[in-house]
C-alpha positions as CSV (number, residue, x, y, z in Angstrom):
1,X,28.0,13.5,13.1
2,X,30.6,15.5,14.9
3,X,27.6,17.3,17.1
4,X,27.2,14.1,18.1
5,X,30.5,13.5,19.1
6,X,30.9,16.7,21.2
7,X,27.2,16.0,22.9
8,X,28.7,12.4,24.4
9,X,31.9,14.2,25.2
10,X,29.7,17.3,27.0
11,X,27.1,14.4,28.6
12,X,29.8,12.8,30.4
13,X,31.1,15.9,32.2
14,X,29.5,16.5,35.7
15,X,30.5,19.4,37.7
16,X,28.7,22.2,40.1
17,X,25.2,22.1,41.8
18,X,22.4,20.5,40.6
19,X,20.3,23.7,39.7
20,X,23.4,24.9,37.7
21,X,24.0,21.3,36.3
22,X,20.4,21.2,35.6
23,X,20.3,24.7,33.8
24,X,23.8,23.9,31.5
25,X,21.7,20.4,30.5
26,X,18.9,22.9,28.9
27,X,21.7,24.8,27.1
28,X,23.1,21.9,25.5
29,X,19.6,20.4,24.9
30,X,19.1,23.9,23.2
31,X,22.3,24.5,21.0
32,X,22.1,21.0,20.4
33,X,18.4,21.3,18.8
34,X,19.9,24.3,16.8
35,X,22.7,21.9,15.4
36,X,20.5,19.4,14.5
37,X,18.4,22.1,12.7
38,X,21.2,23.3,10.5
39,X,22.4,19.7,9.9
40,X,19.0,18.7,8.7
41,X,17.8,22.0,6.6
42,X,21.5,21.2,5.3
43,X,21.2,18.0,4.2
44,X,17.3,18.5,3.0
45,X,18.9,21.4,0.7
46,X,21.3,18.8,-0.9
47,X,18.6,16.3,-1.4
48,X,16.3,18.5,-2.5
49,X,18.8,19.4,-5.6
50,X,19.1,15.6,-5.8
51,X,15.7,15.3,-7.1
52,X,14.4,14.8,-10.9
53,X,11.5,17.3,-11.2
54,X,8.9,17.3,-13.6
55,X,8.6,19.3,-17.0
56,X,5.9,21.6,-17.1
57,X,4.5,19.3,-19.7
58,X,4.0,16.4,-17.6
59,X,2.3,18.4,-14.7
60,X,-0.2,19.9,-17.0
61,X,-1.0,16.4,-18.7
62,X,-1.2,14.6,-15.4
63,X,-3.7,17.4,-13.8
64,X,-5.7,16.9,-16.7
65,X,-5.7,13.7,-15.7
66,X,-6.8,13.9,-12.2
67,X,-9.5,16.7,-13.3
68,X,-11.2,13.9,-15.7
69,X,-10.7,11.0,-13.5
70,X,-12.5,13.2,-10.4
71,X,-14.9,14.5,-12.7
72,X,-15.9,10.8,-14.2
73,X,-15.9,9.6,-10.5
74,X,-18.1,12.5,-9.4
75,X,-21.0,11.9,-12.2
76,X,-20.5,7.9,-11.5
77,X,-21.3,8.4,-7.9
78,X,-24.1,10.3,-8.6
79,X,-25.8,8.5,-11.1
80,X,-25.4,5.6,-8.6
81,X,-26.8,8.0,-5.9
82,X,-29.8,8.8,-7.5
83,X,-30.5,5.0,-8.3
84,X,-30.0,4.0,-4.5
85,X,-32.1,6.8,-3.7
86,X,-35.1,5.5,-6.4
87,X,-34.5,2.0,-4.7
88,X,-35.0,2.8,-1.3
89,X,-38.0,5.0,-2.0
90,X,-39.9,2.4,-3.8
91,X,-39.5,-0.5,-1.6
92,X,-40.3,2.0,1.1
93,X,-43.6,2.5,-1.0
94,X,-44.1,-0.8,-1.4
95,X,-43.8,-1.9,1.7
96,X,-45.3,0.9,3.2
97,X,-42.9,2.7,5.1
């Protein structure tokens, strides 16, 4: 909050040429960027020790999990592959395709 306060209070000050006003505007855009990095990595690091991780436990039984579901999915879809695939081929038979 208080880079925000110091980039109104440095906005609103307008002295020398234009090249030289137009090079300080880059410097502020620049430090200002690096401000607002800190400040977020900053408050990222304090959320991130905010946050309820998993036990090992659950990650294990939940990718066990996700490995049968995909598995089950996998075989359903082919099964229902192979019968589309019968399908089409005899009515193209049939109707002589």
């Amino acid at each position: 909050m208080a880079t925000q306060a110091v980039k109104v209070k440095n906005e609103g000050e307008s002295t020398g040429s234009a090249i030289t006003g137009a090079a300080s505007g880059i410097g502020q855009r620049v430090s200002g960027t690096v401000a607002n990095s800190r400040e977020f990595l900053h408050d990222v690091r304090v959320e991130m020790k905010q946050v309820t991780w998993p036990s090992r436990e659950d990650v294990v039984a939940t990718t066990g999990v996700v490995i049968a579901t995909v598995f089950f999915f996998g075989v359903f879809l082919w099964i229902v592959d192979l019968g589309v695939q019968k399908g089409v081929s005899y009515i193209l038979k049939v109707f002589g395709g």
